[in-house]
TINU-683273 format. One record per residue (C-alpha): residue number from 0; x, y negated, z; residue in three letters. Coordinates in steps of 0.5 Angstrom, whole numbers, plus 500, padded with zeros to 3 digits. Layout:
R  num  east  north   up  residuo
R  NUM     X      Y    Z      ala
...
***
This chain:
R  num  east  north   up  residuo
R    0   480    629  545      unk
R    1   483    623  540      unk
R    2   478    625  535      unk
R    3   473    625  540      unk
R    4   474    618  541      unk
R    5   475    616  536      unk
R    6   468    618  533      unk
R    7   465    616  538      unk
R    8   468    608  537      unk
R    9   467    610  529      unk
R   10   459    611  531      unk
R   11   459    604  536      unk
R   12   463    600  531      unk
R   13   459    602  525      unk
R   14   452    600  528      unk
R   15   455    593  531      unk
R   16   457    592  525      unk
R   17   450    593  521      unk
R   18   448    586  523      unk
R   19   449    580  517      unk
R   20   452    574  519      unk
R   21   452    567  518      unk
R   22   458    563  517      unk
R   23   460    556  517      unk
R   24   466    551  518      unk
R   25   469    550  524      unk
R   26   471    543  526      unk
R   27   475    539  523      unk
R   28   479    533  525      unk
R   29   482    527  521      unk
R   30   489    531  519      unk
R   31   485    539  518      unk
R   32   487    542  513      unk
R   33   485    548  514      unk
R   34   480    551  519      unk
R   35   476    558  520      unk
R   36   470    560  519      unk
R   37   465    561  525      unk
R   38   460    566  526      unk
R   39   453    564  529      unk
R   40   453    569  535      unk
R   41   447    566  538      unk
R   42   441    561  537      unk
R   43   437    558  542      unk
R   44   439    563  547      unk
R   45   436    569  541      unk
R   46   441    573  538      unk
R   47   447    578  539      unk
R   48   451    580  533      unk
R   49   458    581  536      unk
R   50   460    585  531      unk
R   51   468    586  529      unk
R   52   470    578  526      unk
R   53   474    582  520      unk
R   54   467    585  517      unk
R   55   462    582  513      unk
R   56   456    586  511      unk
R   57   452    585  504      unk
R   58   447    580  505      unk
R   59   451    575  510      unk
R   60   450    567  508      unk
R   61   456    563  508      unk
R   62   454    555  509      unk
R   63   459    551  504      unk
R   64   459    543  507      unk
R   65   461    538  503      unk
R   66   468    536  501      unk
R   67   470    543  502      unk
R   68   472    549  499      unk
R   69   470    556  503      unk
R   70   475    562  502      unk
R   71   473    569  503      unk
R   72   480    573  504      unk
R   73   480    581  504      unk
R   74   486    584  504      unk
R   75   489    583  498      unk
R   76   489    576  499      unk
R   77   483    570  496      unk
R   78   477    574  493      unk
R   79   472    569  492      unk
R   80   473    561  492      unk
R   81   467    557  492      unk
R   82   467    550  492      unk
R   83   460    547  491      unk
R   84   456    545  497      unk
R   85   451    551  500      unk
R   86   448    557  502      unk
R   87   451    562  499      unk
R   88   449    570  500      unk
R   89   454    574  500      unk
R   90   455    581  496      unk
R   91   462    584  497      unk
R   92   462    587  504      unk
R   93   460    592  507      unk
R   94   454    596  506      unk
R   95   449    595  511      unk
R   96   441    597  513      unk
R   97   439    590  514      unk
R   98   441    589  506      unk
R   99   434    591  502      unk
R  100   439    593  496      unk
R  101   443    597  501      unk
R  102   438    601  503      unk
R  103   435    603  496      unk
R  104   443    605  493      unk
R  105   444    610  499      unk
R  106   439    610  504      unk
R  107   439    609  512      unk
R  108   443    617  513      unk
R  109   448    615  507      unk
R  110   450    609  510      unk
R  111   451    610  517      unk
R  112   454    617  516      unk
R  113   459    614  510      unk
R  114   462    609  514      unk
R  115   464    613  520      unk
R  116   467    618  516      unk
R  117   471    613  514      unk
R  118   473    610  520      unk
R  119   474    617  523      unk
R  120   481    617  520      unk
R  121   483    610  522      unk
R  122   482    612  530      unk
R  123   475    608  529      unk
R  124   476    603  526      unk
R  125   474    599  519      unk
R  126   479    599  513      unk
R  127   475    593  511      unk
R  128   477    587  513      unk
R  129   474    581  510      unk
R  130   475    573  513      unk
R  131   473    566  511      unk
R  132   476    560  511      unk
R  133   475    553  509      unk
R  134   479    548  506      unk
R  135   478    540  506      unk
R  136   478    536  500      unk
R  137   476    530  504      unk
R  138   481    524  504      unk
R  139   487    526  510      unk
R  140   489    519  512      unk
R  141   492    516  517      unk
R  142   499    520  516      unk
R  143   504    515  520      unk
R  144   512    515  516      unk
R  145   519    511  518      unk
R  146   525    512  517      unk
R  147   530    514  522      unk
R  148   535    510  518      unk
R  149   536    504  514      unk
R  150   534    504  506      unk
R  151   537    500  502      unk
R  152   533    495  497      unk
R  153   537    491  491      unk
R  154   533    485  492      unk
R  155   536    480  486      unk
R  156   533    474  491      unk
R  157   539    475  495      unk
R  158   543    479  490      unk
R  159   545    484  495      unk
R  160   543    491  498      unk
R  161   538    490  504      unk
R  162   539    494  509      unk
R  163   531    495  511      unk
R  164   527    499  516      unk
R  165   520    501  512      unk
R  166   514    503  517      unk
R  167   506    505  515      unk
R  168   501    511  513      unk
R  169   499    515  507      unk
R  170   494    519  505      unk
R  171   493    526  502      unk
R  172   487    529  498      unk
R  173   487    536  498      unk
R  174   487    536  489      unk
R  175   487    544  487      unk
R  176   485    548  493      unk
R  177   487    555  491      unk
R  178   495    552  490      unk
R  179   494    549  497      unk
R  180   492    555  500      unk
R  181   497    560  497      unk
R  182   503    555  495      unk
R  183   502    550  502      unk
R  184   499    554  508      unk
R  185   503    559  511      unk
R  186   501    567  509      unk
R  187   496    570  513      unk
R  188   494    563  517      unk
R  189   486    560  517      unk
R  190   487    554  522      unk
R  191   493    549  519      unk
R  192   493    542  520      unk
R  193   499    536  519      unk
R  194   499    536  526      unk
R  195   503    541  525      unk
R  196   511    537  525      unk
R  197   514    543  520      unk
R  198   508    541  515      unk
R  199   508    533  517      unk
R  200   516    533  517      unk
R  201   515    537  510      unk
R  202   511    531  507      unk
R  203   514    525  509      unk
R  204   521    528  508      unk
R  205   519    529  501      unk
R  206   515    522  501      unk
R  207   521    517  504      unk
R  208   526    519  499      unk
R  209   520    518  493      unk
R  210   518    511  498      unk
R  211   525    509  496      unk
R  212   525    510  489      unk
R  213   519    508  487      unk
R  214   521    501  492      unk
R  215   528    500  488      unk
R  216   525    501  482      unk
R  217   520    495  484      unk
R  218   526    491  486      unk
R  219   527    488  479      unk
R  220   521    485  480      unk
R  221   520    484  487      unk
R  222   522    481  493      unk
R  223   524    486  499      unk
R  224   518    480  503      unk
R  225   513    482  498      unk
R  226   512    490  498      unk
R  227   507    490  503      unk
R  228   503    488  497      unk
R  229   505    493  492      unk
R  230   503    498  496      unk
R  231   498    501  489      unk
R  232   504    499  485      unk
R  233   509    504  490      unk
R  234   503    510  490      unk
R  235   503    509  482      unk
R  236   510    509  482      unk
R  237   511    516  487      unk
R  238   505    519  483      unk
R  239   510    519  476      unk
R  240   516    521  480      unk
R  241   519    528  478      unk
R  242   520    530  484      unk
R  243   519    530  491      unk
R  244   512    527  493      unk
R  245   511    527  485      unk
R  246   511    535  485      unk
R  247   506    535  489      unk
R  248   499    537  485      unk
R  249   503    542  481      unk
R  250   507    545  488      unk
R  251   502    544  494      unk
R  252   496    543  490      unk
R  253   496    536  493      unk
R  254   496    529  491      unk
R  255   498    522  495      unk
R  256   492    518  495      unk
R  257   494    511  498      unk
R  258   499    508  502      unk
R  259   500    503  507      unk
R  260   507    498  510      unk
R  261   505    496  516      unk
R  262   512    493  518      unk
R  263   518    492  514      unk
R  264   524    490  519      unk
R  265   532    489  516      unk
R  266   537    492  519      unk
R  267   543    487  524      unk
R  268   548    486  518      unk
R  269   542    485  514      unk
R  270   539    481  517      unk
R  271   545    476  518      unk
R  272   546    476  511      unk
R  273   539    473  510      unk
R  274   541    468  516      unk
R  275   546    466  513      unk
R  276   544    465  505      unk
R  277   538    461  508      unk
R  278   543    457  512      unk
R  279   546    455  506      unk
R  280   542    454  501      unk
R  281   538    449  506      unk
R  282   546    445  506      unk
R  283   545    445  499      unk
R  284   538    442  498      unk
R  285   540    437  504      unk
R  286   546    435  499      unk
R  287   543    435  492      unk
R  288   537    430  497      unk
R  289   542    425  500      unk
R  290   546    425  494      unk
R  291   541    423  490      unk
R  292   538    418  495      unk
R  293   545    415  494      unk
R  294   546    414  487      unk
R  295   539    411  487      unk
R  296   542    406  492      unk
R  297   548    405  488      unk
R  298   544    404  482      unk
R  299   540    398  485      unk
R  300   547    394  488      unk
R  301   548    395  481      unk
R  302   542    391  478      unk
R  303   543    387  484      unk
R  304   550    384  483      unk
R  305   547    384  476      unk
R  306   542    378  477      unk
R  307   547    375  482      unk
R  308   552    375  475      unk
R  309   548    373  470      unk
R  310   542    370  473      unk
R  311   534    372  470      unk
R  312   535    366  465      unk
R  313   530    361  463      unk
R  314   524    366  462      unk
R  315   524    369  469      unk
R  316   517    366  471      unk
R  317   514    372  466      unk
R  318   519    377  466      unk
R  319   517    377  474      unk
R  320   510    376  472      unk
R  321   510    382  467      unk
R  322   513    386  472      unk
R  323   520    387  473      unk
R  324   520    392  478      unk
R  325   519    398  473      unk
R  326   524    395  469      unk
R  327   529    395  475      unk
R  328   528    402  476      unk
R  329   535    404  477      unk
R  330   533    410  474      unk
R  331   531    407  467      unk
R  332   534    400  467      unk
R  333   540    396  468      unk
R  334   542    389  468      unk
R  335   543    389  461      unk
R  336   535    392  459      unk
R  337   533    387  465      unk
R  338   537    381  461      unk
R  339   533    383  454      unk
R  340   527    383  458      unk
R  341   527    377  460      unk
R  342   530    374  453      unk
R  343   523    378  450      unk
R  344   520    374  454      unk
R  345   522    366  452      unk
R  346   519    366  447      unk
R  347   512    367  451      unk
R  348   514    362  456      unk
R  349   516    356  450      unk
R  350   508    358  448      unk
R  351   504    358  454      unk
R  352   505    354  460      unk
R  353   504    359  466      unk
R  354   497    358  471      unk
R  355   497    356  479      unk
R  356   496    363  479      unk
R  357   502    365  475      unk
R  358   506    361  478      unk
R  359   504    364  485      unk
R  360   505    370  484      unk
R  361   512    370  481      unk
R  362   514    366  487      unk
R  363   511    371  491      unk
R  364   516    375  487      unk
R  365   523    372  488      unk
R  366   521    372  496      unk
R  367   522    379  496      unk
R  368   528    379  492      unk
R  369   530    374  497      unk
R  370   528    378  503      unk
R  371   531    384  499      unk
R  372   538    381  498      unk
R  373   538    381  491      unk
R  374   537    373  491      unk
R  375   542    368  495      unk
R  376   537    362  498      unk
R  377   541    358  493      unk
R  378   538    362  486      unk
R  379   531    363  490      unk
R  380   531    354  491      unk
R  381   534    354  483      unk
R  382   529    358  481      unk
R  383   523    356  486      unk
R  384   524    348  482      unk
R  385   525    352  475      unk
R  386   517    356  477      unk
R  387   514    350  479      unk
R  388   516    345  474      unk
R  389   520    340  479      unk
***
């Protein structure tokens, strides 16, 4: 009674299975990796392939999208690879009597009685299995890292290892497809996304031990505050590793294409360490600025005791004239320097005789020497009389 049945099933499934397919890519998301072929059973309400999904029949039309590479699996593994975008008819499968070539070979008798032969001793079924498969070569991007523990970062700014906390994306491209399918995606599997946690845990595992590498190598050049901004020097510096995500072209036949730090954040110890050294080293300024203020200050009651001491001379209309205050800067005069200007300048007093606007100005001067303290009220009228000639 078996055998009976099984003929009969051998005979069903070899008619159900004459009818050529067409097959394209399932859906793909922004994290598939790989997604299955899909058979169209129907069009516009017409049609009624329901044949066993694991045949393929001679004359099948496989549509290959964009960036993507369509796999034929049998079952001794890969048997055909297309990569190039298209309609492609294939010619491997099982002979059919829809397939003119098919027909002409064997004949409409041969084939149906051939095949079920064949599936009699296999209870009805096909030895044949056939599937398809698509792999996507776009950009998988948006694949989210973080560590779950502090990274030290030898920031030479600070001087010290820097506890840090890196979060951001990265992208991945499929590179060589066929290594992805038999070095990446488990066996036996046509649907694979990193959206699976075991394929995502894998990759950014991998990825954060290369992250801290590559961020460390940086470290001599930059500060822990710049590396969102190297993100290109990060992936070059990943991309050359020799291990971990550098070893991914060559173990999973995938590449890093891009990454992304959106927040870096310090731990607690870290950034108490930070804290401090601001605070010190904003001390330090405050210091070296008031200290400067008070040798300048210092200096200027040195010139001034100076004048006090020994007076302006009598050239001291046009020393004032020839502008004094640049000679008493505290920076790069003294009381002996203001004395030799004002020396120089006797000569030039015996030869001219200042004019009204000369001497006004001159006793604007000495005002504000007075006002500023440098000249006593009696060295002013001294002075005053000496300008005006009284």
């Amino acid at each position: 009674m078996g055998i009976i049945d099984a003929a009969f099933d051998s005979i069903g499934g070899v008619f159900s299975d004459q009818w050529k397919d067409v097959i394209t890519a399932g859906h793909f998301n922004e994290h598939t990796l790989v997604t299955p072929g899909v058979r169209r059973n129907s069009q516009n309400g017409r049609g009624g392939n329901y044949g066993a999904e694991d045949i393929l029949s001679n004359g099948s039309i496989i549509y290959v999208p964009e960036n993507t590479a369509a796999f034929v699996f049998s079952q001794a593994g890969i048997e055909q690879v297309i990569t190039t975008p298209g309609g492609y008819e294939y010619r491997n499968g099982q002979a059919t009597v829809f397939d003119e070539k098919d027909r002409a070979e064997g004949g409409l008798g041969r084939i149906f009685v051939q095949q079920a032969a064949e599936r009699i001793g296999f209870g009805g079924m096909s030895p044949d299995s056939k599937r398809v498969a698509f792999v996507n070569l776009r950009e998988l991007r948006g694949i989210r890292f973080g560590t779950h523990g502090p990274l030290a970062y030898n920031d030479l700014y600070y001087g010290a290892d820097l506890e840090i906390y890196a979060y951001g994306m990265m992208s991945v491209r499929v590179c060589d497809p066929t290594l992805a399918i038999r070095n990446f995606v488990p066996a036996n599997c046509s649907s694979y996304s990193l959206d699976d946690s075991r394929a995502r845990h894998q990759l950014t595992g991998e990825f954060l031990t290369s992250f801290v590498a590559a961020a460390n190598a940086l470290s001599s050049t930059y500060r822990v505050s710049q590396l969102p901004s190297q993100t290109v020097a990060l992936g070059e510096k990943i991309r050359e590793g020799s291990d971990n995500a550098g070893t991914w072209p060559t173990r999973f036949g995938l590449e890093l294409v891009s990454v992304a730090i959106e927040n870096i954040e310090f731990s607690e110890q870290s950034r108490e360490l930070v804290r401090q050294f601001s605070e010190k080293r904003m001390g330090v300024r405050a210091y070296e600025d008031v200290s400067q203020r008070a040798a300048d200050i210092s200096a200027q009651q040195l010139i001034a005791q100076g004048v006090r001491d020994n007076g302006l001379g009598d050239g001291g209309a046009m020393v004032f004239g020839m502008n004094l205050a640049g000679s008493l800067d505290p920076r790069n005069a003294s009381v002996v320097g203001a004395a030799s200007a004002a020396e120089g300048a006797q000569s030039k007093v015996e030869q001219d005789k200042p004019s009204i606007d000369s001497q006004v100005e001159t006793l604007k001067k000495l005002k504000e020497l007075l006002d500023a303290g440098i000249l006593t009220q009696d060295e002013f009228d001294a002075k005053k009389r000496q300008v005006l000639g009284l």
